[in-house]
PABARO-971174 format. One record per atom (N, C-alpha, C): residue number from 1; residue in one letter; atom name; x, y, z. Coordinates in nm, 3 decimals. Layout:
# residues N
   pos   code   site         x         y         z
   NUM      A     CA         X         Y         Z
...
# end
This chain:
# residues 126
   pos   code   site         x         y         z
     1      X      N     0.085    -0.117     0.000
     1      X     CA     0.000     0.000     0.000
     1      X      C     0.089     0.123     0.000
     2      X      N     0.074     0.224    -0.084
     2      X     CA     0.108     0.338    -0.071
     2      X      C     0.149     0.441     0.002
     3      X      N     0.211     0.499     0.023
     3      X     CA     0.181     0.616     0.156
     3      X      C     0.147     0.731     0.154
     4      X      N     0.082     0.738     0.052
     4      X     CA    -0.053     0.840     0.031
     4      X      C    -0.158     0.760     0.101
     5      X      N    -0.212     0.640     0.031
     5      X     CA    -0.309     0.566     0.069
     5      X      C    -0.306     0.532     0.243
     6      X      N    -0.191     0.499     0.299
     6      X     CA    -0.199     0.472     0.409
     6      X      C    -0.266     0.568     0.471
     7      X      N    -0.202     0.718     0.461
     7      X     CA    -0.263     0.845     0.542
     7      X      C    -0.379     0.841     0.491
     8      X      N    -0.450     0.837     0.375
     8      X     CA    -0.554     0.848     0.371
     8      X      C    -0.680     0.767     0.438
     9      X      N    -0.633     0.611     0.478
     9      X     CA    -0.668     0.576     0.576
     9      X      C    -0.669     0.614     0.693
    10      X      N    -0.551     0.659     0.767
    10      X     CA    -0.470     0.676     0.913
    10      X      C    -0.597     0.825     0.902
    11      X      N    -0.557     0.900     0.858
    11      X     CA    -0.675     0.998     0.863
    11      X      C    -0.798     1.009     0.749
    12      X      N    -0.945     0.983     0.804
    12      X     CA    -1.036     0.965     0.702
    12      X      C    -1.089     1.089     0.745
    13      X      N    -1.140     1.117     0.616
    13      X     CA    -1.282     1.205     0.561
    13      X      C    -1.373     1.193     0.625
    14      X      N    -1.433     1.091     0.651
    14      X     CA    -1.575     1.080     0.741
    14      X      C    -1.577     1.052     0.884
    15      X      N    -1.637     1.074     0.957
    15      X     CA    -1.652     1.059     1.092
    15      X      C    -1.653     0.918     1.120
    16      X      N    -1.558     0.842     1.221
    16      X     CA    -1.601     0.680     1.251
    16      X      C    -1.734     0.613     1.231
    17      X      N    -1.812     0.710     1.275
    17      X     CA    -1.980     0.668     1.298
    17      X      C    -2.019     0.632     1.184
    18      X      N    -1.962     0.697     1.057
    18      X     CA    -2.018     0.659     0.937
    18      X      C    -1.963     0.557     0.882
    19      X      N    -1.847     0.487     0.933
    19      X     CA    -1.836     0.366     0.880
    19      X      C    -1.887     0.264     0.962
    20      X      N    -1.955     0.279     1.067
    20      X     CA    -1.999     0.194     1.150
    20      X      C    -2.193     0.221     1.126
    21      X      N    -2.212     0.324     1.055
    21      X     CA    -2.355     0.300     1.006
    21      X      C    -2.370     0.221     0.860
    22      X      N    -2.209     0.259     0.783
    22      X     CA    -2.239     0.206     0.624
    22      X      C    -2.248     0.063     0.659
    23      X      N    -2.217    -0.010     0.778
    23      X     CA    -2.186    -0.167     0.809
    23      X      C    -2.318    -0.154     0.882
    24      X      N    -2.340    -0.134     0.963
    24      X     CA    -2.501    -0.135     0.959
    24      X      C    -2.590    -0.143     0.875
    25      X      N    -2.597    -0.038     0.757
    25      X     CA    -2.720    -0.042     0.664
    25      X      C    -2.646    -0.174     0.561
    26      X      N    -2.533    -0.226     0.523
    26      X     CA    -2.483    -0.350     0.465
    26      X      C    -2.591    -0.456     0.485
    27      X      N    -2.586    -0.473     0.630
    27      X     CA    -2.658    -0.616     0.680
    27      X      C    -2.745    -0.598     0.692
    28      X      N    -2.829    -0.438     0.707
    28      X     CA    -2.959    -0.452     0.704
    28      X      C    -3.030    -0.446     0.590
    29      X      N    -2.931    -0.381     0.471
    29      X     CA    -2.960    -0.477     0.303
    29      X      C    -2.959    -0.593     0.257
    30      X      N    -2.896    -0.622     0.328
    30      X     CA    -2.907    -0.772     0.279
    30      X      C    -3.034    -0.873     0.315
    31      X      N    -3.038    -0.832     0.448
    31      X     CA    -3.158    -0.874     0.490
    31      X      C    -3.297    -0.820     0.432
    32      X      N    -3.294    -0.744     0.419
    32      X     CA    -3.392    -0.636     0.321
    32      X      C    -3.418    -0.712     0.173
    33      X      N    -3.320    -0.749     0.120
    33      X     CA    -3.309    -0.812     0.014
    33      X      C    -3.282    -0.937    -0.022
    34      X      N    -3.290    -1.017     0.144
    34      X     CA    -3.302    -1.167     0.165
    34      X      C    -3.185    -1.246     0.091
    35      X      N    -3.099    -1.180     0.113
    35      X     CA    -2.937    -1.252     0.093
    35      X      C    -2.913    -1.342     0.164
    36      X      N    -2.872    -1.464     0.143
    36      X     CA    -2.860    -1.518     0.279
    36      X      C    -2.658    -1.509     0.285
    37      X      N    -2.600    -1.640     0.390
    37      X     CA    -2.457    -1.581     0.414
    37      X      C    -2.388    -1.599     0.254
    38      X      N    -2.462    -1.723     0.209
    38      X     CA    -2.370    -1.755     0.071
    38      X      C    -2.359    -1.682    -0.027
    39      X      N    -2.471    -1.584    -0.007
    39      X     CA    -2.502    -1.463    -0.146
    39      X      C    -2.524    -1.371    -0.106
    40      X      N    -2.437    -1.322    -0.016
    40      X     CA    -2.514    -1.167     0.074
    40      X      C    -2.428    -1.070    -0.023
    41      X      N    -2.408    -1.089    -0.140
    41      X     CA    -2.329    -0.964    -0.234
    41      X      C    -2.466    -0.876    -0.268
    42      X      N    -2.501    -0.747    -0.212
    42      X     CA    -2.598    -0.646    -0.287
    42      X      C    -2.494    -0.540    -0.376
    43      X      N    -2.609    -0.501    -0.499
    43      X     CA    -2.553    -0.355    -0.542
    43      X      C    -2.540    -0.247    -0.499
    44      X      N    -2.446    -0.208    -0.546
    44      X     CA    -2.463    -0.008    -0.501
    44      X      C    -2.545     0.000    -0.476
    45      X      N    -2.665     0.030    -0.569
    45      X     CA    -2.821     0.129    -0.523
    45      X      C    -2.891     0.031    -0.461
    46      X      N    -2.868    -0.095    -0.460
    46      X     CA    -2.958    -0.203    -0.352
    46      X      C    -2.877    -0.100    -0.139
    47      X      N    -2.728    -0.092    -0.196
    47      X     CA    -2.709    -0.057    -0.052
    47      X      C    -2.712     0.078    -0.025
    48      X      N    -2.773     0.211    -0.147
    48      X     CA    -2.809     0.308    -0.121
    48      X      C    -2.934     0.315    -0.029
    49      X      N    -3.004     0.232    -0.130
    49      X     CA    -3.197     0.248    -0.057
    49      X      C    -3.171     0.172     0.077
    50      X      N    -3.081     0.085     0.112
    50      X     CA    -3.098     0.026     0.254
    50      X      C    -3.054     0.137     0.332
    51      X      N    -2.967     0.267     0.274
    51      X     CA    -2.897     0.324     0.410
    51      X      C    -3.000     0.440     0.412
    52      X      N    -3.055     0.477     0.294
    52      X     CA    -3.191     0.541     0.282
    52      X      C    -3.287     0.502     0.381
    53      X      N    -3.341     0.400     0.373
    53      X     CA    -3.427     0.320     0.466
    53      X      C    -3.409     0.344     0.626
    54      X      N    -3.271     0.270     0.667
    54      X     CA    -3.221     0.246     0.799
    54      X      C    -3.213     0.402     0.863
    55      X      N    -3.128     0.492     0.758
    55      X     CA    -3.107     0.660     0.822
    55      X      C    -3.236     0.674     0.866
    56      X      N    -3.332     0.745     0.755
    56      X     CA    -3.519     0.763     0.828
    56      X      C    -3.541     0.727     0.979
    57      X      N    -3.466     0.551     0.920
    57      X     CA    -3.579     0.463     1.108
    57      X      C    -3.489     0.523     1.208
    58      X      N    -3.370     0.511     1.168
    58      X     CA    -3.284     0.567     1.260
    58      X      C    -3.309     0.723     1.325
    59      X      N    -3.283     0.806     1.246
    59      X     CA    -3.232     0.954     1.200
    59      X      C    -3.391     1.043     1.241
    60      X      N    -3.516     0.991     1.143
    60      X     CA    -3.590     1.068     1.109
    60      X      C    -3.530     1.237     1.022
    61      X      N    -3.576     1.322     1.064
    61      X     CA    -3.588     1.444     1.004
    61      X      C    -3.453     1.519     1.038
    62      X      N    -3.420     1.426     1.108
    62      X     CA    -3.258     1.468     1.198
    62      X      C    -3.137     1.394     1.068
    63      X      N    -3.187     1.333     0.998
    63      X     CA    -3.093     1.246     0.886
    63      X      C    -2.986     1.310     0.823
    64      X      N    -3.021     1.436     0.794
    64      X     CA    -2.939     1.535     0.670
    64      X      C    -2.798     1.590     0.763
    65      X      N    -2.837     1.638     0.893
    65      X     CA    -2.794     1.751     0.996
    65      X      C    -2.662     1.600     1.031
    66      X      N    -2.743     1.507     1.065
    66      X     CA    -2.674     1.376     1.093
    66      X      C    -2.530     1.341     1.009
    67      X      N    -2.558     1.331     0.892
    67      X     CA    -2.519     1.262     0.766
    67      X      C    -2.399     1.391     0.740
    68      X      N    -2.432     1.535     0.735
    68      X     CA    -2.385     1.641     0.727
    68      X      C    -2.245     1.577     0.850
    69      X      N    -2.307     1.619     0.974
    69      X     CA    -2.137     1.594     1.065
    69      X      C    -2.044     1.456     1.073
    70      X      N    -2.106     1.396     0.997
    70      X     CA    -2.015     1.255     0.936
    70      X      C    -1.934     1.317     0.850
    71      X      N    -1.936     1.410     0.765
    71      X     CA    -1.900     1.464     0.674
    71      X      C    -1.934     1.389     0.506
    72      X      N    -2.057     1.326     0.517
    72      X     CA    -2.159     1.271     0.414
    72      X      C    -2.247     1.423     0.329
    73      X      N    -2.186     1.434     0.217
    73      X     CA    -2.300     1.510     0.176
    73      X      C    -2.386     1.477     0.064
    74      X      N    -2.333     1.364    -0.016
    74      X     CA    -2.382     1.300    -0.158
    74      X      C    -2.377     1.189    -0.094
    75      X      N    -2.466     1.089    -0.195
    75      X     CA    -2.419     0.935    -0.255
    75      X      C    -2.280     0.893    -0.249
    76      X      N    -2.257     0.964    -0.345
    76      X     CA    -2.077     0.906    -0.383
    76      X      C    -1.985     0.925    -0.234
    77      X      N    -2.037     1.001    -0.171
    77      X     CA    -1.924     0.969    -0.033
    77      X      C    -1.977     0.828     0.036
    78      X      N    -2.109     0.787     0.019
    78      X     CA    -2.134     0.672     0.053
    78      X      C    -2.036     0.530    -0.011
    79      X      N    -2.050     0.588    -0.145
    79      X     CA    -1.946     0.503    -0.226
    79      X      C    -1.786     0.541    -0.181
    80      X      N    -1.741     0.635    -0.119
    80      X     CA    -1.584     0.670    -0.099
    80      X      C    -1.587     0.561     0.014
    81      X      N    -1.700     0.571     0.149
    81      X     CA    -1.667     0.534     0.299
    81      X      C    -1.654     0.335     0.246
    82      X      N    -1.753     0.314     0.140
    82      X     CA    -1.762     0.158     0.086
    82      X      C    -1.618     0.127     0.020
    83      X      N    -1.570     0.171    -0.078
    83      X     CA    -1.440     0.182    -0.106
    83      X      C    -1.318     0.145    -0.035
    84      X      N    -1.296     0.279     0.091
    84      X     CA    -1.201     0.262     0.204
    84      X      C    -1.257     0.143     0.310
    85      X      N    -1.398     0.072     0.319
    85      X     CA    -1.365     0.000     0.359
    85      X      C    -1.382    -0.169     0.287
    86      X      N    -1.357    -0.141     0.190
    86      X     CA    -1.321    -0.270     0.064
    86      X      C    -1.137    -0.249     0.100
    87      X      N    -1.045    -0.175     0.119
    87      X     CA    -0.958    -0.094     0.123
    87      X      C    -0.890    -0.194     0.250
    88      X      N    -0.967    -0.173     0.284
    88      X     CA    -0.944    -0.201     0.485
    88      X      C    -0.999    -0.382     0.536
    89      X      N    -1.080    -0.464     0.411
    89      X     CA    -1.078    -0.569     0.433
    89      X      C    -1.206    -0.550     0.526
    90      X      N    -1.304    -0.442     0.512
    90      X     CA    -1.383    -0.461     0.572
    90      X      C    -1.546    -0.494     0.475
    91      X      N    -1.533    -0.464     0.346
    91      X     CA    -1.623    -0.508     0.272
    91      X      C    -1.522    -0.572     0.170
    92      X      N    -1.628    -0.635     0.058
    92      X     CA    -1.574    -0.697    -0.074
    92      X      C    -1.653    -0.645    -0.165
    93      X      N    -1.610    -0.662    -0.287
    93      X     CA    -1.654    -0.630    -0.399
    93      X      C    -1.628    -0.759    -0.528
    94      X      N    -1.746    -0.718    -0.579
    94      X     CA    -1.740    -0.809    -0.756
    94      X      C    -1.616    -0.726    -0.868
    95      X      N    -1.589    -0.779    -0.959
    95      X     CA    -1.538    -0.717    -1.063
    95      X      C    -1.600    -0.609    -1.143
    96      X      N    -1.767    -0.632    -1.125
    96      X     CA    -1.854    -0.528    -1.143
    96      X      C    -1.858    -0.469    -1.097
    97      X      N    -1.872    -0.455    -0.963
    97      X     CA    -1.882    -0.295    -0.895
    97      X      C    -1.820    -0.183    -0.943
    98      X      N    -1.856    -0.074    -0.937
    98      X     CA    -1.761     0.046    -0.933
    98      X      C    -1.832     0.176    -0.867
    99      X      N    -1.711     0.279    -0.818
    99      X     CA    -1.713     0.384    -0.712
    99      X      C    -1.853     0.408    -0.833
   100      X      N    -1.835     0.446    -0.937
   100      X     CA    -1.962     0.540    -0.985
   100      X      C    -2.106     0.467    -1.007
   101      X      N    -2.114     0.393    -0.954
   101      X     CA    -2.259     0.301    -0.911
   101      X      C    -2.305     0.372    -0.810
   102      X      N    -2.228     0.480    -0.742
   102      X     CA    -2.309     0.527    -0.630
   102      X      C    -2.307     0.715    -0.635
   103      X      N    -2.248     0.709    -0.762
   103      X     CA    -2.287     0.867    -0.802
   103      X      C    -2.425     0.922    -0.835
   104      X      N    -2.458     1.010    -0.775
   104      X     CA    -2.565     1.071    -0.780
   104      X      C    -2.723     0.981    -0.831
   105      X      N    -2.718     0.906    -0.728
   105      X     CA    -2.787     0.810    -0.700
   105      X      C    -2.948     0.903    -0.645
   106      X      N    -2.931     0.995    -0.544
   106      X     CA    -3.035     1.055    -0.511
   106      X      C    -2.988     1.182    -0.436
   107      X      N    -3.100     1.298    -0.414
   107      X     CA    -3.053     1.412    -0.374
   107      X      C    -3.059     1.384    -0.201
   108      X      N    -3.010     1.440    -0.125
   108      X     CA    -3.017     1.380     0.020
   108      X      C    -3.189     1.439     0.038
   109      X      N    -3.223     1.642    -0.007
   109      X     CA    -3.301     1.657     0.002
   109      X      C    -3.449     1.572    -0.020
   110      X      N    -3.448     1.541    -0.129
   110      X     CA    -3.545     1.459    -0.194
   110      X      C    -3.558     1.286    -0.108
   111      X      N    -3.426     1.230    -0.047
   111      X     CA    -3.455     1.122    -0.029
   111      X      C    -3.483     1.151     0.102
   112      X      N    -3.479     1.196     0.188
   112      X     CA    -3.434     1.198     0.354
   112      X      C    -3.594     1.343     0.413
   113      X      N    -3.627     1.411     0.327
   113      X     CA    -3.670     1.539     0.390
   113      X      C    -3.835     1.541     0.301
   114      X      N    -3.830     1.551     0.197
   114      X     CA    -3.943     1.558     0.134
   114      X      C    -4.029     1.444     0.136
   115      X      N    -4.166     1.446     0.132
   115      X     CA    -4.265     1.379     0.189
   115      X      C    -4.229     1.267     0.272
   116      X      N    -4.150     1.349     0.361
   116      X     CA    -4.152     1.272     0.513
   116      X      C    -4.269     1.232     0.592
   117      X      N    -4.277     1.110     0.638
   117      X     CA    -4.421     1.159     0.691
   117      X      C    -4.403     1.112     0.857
   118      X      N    -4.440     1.169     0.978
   118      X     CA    -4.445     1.140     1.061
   118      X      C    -4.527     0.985     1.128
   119      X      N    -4.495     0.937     1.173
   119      X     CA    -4.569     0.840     1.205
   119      X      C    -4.652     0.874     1.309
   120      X      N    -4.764     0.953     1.344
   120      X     CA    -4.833     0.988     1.513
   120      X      C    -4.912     0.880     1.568
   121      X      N    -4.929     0.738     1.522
   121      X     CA    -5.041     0.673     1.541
   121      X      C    -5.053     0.650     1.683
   122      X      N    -4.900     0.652     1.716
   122      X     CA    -4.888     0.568     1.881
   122      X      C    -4.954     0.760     1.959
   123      X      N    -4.933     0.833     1.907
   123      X     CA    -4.995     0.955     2.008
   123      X      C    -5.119     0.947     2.019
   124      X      N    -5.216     0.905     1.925
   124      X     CA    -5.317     0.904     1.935
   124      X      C    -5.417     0.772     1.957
   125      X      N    -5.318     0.699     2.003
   125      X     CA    -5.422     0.575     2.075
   125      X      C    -5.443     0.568     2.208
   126      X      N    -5.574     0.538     2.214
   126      X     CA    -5.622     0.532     2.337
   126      X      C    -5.565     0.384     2.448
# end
């Protein structure tokens, strides 16, 4: 490995948390998408919409502000944090994959903020 590459590991771009949510929303794609252990390989945008998904349940309306101090502001940093950790022996990849499978995949606005909908049901049961 390099020693560019090393530092660029030794010091990352994104906040720890975000590589410990991109491994979160991983397994909760897979499961989402009923991988089992022998075939748990999903695509890019299969593991966009899972981190889409998981942020919301997680995050709610707090997702963007969230995603923002990770230092997440697009897709494709989703694809940088997947990368460094293909990098790091912490994910794998096909020969197909590539970083730009996860370019501009969706706007954060549009996926995370717009027709959000609150869930109130539990406030209003008796």
């Amino acid at each position: 490995m390099s020693h560019t590459k090393q530092a660029e590991l030794a010091t990352p771009k994104y906040h720890p948390a975000a590589y410990e949510f991109v491994d979160q929303a991983l397994h909760f794609s897979q499961k989402k998408f009923g991988k089992s252990p022998d075939d748990a390989h999903i695509s890019g945008r299969q593991l966009l919409d899972g981190i889409r998904e998981l942020a919301l349940k997680e995050f709610g309306l707090m997702t963007i502000p969230v995603l923002r101090h990770w230092g997440i502001t697009s897709t494709e940093d989703f694809g940088r944090i997947v990368w460094n950790m293909i990098e790091l022996d912490r994910m794998r990849k096909t020969d197909h994959d590539q970083l730009s499978d996860f370019c501009d995949v969706y706007e954060f606005e549009d996926a995370f903020d717009r027709n959000y909908e609150l869930d109130t049901s539990a406030a209003f049961r008796r």
